[in-house]
C-alpha positions in Angstrom: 48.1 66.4 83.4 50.1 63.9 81.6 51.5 63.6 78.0 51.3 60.9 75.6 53.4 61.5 72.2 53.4 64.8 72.9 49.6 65.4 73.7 48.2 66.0 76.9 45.5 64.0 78.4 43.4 64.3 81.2 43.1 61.5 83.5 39.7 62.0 84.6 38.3 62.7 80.8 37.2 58.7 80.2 35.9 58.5 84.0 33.9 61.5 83.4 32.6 60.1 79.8 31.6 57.0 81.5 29.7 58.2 84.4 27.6 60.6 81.6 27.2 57.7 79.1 25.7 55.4 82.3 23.7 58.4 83.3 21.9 58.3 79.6 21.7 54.5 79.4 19.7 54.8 82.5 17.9 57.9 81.2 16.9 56.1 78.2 15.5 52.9 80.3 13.3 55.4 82.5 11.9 56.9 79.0 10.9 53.2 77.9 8.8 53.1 80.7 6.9 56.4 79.8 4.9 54.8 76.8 3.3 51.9 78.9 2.9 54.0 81.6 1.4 56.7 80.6 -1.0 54.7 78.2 -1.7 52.4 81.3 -2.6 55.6 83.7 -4.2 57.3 81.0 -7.1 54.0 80.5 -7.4 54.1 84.3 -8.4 57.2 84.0 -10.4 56.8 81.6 -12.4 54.2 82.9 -12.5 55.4 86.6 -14.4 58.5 84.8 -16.5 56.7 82.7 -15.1 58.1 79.6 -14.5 54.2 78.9 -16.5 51.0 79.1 -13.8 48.5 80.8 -15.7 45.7 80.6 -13.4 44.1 77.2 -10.3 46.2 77.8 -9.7 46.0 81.6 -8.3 48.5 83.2 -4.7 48.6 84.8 -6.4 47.6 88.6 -8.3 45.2 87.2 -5.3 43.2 85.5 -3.3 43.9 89.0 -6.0 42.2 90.6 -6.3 39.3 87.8 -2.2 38.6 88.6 -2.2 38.9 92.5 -5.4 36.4 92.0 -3.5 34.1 89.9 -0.1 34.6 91.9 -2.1 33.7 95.5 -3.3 30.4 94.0 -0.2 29.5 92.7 -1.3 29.0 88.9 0.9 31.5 88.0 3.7 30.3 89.2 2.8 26.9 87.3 1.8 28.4 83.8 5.1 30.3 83.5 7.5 27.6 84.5 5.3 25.4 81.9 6.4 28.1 79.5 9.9 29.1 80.2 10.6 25.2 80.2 9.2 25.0 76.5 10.6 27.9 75.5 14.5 27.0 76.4 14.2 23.2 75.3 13.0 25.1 71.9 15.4 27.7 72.0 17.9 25.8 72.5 17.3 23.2 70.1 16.5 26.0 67.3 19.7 28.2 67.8 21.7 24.4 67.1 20.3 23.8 64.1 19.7 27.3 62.9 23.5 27.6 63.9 24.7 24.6 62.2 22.6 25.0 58.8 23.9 28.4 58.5 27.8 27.8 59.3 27.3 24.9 56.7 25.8 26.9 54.2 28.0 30.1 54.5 31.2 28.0 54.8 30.5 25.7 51.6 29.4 27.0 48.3 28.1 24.1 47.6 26.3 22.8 50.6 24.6 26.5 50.0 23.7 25.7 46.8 21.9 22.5 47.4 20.3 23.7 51.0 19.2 27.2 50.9 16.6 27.3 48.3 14.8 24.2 50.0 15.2 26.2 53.6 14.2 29.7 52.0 10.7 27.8 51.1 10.4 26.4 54.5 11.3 29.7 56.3 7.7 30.9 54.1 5.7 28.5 55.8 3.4 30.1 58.3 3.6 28.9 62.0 0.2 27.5 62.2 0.6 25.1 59.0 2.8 23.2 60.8 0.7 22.0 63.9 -1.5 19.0 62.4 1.8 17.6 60.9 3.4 18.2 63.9 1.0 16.1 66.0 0.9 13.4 63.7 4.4 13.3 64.0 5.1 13.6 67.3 2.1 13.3 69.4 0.0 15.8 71.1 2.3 16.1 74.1 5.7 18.4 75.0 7.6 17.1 71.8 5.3 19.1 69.1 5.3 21.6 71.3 9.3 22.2 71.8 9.8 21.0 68.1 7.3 24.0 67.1 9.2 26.5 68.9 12.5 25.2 67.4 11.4 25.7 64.0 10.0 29.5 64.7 13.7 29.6 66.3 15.8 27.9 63.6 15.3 30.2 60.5 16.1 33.8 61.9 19.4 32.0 63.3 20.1 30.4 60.1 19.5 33.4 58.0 21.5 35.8 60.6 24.5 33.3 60.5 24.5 32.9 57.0 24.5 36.9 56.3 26.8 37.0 58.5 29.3 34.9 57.2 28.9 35.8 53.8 29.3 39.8 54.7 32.9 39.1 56.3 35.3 41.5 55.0 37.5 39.7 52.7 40.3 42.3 53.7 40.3 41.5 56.7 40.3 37.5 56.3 43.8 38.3 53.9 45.4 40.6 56.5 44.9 37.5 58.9 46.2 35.7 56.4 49.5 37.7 55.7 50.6 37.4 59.3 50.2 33.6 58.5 47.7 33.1 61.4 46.2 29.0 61.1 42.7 28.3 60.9 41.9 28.2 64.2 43.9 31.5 65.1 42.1 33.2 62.0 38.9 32.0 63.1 39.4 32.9 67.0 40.9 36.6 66.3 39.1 37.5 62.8 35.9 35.0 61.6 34.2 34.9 64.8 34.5 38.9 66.3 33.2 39.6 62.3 30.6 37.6 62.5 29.7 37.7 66.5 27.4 41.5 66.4 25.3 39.6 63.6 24.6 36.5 65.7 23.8 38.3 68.5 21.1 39.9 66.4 20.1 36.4 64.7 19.6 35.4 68.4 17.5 38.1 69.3 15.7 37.3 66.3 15.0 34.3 67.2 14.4 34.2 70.3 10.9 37.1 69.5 9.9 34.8 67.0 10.2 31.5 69.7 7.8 33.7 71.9 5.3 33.9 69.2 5.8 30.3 68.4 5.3 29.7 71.8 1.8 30.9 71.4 0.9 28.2 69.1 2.2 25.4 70.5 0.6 26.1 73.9 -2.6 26.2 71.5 -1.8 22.4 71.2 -3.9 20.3 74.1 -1.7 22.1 76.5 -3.2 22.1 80.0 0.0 24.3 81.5 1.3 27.4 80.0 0.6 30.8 79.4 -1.3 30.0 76.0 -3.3 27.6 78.4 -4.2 30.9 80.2 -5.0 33.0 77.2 -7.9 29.8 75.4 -9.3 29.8 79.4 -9.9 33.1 78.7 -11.6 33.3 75.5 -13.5 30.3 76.5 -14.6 31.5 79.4 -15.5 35.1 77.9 -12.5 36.8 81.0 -10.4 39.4 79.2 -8.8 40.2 82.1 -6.9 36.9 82.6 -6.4 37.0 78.5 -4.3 40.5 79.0 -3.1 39.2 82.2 -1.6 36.5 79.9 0.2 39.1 77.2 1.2 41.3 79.5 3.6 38.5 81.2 4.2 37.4 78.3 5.4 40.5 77.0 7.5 41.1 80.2 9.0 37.5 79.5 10.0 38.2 76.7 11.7 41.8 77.4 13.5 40.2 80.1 14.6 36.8 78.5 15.9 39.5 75.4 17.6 41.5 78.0 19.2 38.9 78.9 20.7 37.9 76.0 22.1 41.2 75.3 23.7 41.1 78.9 25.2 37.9 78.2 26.5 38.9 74.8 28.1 42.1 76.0 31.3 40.7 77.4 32.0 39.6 73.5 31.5 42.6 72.0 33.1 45.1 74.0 35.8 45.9 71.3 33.2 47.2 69.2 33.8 51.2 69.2 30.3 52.3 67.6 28.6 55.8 67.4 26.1 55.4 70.4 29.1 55.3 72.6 30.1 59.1 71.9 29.6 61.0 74.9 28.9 64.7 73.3 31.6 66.9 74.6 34.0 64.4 75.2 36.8 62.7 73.1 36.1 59.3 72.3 37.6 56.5 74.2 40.0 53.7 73.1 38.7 50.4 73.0 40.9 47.5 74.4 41.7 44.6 71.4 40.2 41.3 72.2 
């Protein structure tokens, strides 16, 4: 037992406090998979009972079978890459200009003024209104594909980054201030760790709405790509290689989202929120950027 302005401390308290909050992380992760699951099980049961017709909802086997089929043959393989490679030429070019429009905006009362009402009306347009203007544009090819994906991107980063520079504490930017940091040092050690836990959730943002976009482009004339797979399907009457497709998609997108979250953890480490409370013990300090 040590003291520490007079109040004792216990070594192993934060050890102990991390070991229980991992232990509910993973807890939690394992209860995520008990929805799916147990719906999954449940229509196999179903089905193998003949409480259910599986003829236009496949059961789980069936859609094992559909993926091992499409894995063996390699077409799997092919459609997802064909995805994954529109999806992070989109991304990518969505969070730039999503990221740029909003720093503009948020930074200059003015540029706001004379951009956001024209971007607000844009942000309203639905996904699928921009695919004949798209092809005239650019052609039927990758570069209406990636451009559609870049525009379900931009407009959740834009409005995430605006809000988020807009909702900075003006306190804080004046305590910065009185210790007569520069720009740079105010943006490094007070703009950017205020605005950071709101980009993060722009990205995510984002990045859902570039897997739906995603949808529609591969809708285009695509001959590769998961959307490929799901108008084979419908064409070809095989719901089981249509919920073959959204269930990889949906695991796509979980994991491209985890991710994210992964890689945005590092940052955001000083944060010292509620969900980090172990019950029981005392909270623990959080390190300064």
């Amino acid at each position: 037992m040590s003291h520490v302005e007079g109040l004792p401390l216990t070594r192993g308290v934060p050890q102990r406090a991390d070991t229980r909050l991992r232990i509910r992380r993973q807890g939690r992760w394992l209860l995520g998979l008990l929805v799916p699951a147990g719906a999954a099980l449940a229509w196999e049961l179903a089905v193998r009972a003949g409480l259910a017709n599986g003829r236009l909802m496949p059961p789980p086997s069936v859609l094992g079978a559909t993926l091992l089929d499409l894995a063996q043959g390699g077409d799997l393989a092919l459609h997802i890459r064909a995805t994954l490679a529109r999806m992070a030429a989109g991304f990518a070019l969505g969070v730039l200009a999503g990221t740029a429009l909003g720093v503009l905006t948020g930074t200059f009362a003015g540029v706001r003024a004379a951009l956001d009402p024209t971007l607000q009306a844009l942000r309203a347009i639905p996904s699928i209104a921009w695919v004949p203007l798209f092809i005239l544009w650019f052609g039927i090819f990758e570069a209406s594909k990636i451009m559609l994906i870049a525009v379900g991107v931009a407009f959740p980063v834009y409005l995430g980054t605006l809000g988020a520079i807009r909702t900075v504490d003006r306190r804080i930017v004046e305590v910065g201030r009185s210790f007569r940091l520069g720009r740079l040092a105010l943006a490094r050690r007070i703009l950017f760790p205020a605005v950071l836990p709101h980009y993060v959730v722009a990205l995510r943002s984002g990045l859902g709405l570039g897997w739906m976009f995603v949808v529609a482009a591969e809708f285009m004339g695509a001959s590769e790509g998961l959307g490929y797979l799901l108008v084979d399907g419908q064409q070809l009457g095989k719901p089981a290689q249509i919920l073959a497709a959204i269930l990889v998609f949906a695991l796509l997108g979980k994991l491209t989202d985890t991710l994210l979250v992964a890689a945005a953890a590092p940052f955001l480490r000083w944060q010292d929120v509620a969900q980090d409370v172990v019950p029981g013990e005392p909270p623990r300090r959080r390190e300064p950027c």
